[in-house]
C-alpha positions in Angstrom: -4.5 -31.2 30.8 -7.1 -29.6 28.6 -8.9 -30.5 25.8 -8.6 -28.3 22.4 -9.5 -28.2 18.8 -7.1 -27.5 16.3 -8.6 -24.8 14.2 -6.8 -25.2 11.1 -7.8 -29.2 11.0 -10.3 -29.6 13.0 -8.5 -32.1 15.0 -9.2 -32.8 18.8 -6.2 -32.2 20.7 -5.0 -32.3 24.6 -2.7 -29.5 25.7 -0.3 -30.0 28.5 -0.1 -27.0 30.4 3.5 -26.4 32.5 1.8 -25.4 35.7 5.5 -24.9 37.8 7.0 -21.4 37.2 11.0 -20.7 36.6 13.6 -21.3 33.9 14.4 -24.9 35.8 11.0 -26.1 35.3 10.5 -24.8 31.6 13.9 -26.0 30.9 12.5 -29.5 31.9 9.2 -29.3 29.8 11.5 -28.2 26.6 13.5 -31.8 27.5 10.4 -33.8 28.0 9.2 -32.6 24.5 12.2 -32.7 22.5 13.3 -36.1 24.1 9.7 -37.6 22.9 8.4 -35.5 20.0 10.0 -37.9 17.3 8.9 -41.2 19.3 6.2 -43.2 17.4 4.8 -46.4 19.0 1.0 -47.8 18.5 0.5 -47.6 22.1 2.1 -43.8 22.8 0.3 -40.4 22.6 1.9 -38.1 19.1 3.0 -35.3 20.4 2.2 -32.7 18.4 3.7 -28.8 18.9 5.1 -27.1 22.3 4.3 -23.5 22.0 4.1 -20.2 24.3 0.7 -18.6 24.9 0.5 -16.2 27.7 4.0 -16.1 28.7 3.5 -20.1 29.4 4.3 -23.2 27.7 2.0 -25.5 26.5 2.8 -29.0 25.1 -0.1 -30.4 22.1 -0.6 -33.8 22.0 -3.0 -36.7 20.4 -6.2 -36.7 22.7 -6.9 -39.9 23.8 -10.1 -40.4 24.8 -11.6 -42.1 27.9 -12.3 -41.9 31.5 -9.9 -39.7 33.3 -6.9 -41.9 35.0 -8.0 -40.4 37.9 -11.2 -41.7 38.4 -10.9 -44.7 37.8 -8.0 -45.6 39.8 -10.2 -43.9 42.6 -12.6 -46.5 41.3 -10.8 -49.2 42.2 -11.2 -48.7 45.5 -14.0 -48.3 48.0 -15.1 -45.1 49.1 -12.9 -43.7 51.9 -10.5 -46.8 51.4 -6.8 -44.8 51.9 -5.0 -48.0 51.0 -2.4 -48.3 48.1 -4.4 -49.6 44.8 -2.6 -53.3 44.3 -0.2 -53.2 41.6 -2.5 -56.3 39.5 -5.6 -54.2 40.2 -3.9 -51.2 38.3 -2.6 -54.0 35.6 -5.9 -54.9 35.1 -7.4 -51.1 34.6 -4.6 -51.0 31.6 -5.3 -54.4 29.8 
């Protein structure tokens, strides 16, 4: 995921880069857009355009802004703590 401006609104966007190579993988991303692109819920991303740019596809997308998931689900545990994060601890992170 990256973070982009729209130049022609100005608008702060994330793009979705399809990072796995082949027809079978690009074939997916096309599904995943076109099976979500005209879902619109309060609590789901927009998503905006898929496009090609350097012989890849990219998916644009509402930015939501915030912490990276990432991080803080690694916050939720100690450091060096290889244990599952508990499914109310992860509840909690998105209440």
């Amino acid at each position: 995921m990256y973070e982009a401006r729209d130049v022609a609104t100005g608008e702060q966007l994330a793009l979705k880069v399809l990072s796995a190579h082949g027809l079978e993988a690009a074939q997916r991303f096309k599904r995943e857009f076109r099976a979500l692109a005209d879902v619109q819920h309060a609590n789901l991303v927009r998503l905006r355009e898929l496009f090609e740019h350097n012989g890849g596809l990219v998916l644009a997308m509402d930015l939501v802004p915030g912490p990276e998931l990432s991080g803080a689900v690694r916050g939720l545990l100690p450091e060096n703590d290889a244990r599952p994060v508990s499914t109310a601890r992860l509840r909690a992170l998105f209440s």
